[in-house]
C-alpha positions in Angstrom: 43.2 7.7 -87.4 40.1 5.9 -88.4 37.2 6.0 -85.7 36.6 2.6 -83.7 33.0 2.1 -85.0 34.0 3.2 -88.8 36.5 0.4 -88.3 33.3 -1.6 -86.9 31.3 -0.8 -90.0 34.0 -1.9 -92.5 34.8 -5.0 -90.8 30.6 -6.7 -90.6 30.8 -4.8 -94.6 33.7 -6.8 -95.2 32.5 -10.6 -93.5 28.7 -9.5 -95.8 30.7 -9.3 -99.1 32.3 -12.7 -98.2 29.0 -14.2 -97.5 27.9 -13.0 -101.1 30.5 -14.3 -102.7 30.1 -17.5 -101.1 26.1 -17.6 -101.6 27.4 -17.2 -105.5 29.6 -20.0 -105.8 28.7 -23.7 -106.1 28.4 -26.2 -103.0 31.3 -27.2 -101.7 33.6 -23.9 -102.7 34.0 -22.9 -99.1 36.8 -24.8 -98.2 38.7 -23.4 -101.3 38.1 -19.3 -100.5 39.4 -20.3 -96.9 42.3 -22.2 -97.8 42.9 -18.7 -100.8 42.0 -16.2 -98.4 44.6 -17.9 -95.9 47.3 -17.6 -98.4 46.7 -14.2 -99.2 47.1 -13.2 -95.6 50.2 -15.0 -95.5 51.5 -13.2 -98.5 50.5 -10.0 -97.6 52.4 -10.4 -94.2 55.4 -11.7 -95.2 55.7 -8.9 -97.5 55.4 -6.6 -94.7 57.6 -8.3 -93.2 60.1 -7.7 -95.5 59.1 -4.2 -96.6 59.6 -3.9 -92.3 63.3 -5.3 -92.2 64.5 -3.3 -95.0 63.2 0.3 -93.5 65.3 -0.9 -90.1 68.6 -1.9 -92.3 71.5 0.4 -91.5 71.9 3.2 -94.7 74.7 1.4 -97.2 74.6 -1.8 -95.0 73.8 -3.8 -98.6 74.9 -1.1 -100.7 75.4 -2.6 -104.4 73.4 -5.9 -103.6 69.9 -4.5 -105.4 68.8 -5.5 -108.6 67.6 -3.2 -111.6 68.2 0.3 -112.8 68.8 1.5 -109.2 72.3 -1.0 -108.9 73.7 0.6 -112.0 74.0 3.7 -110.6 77.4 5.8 -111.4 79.3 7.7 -108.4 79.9 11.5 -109.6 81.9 13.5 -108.1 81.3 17.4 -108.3 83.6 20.1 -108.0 
């Protein structure tokens, strides 16, 4: 596990590289980063979310429901 002030140090990193990127952008842009960056977080934890439901599903509970190469999968039976 990282250490508390490594944590520290990535998160001021992390609120200087959004300031830059603001100072780059024209007048007025601020509102739009905040309204993207707010989306992305939503994103991000609703996929985690999800990715979070599906590891407590019961084994076989939606057996057959999953799209793609791993739903056409062939029961084999050997001897």
């Amino acid at each position: 596990m990282m250490n508390k002030s490594i944590l520290k140090r990535l998160r001021t990193a992390a609120g200087y590289q959004k300031q830059a990127i603001k100072a780059l952008l024209p007048d007025g842009m601020d509102g739009h980063l905040d309204v993207i960056g707010g989306e992305l977080k939503s994103m991000f934890c609703e996929i985690m979310a999800g990715m979070t439901a599906e590891c407590r599903e019961e084994p076989g509970k939606e057996e057959g429901s999953k799209s793609g190469s791993a739903g056409n999968v062939k029961k084999v039976t050997i001897d």
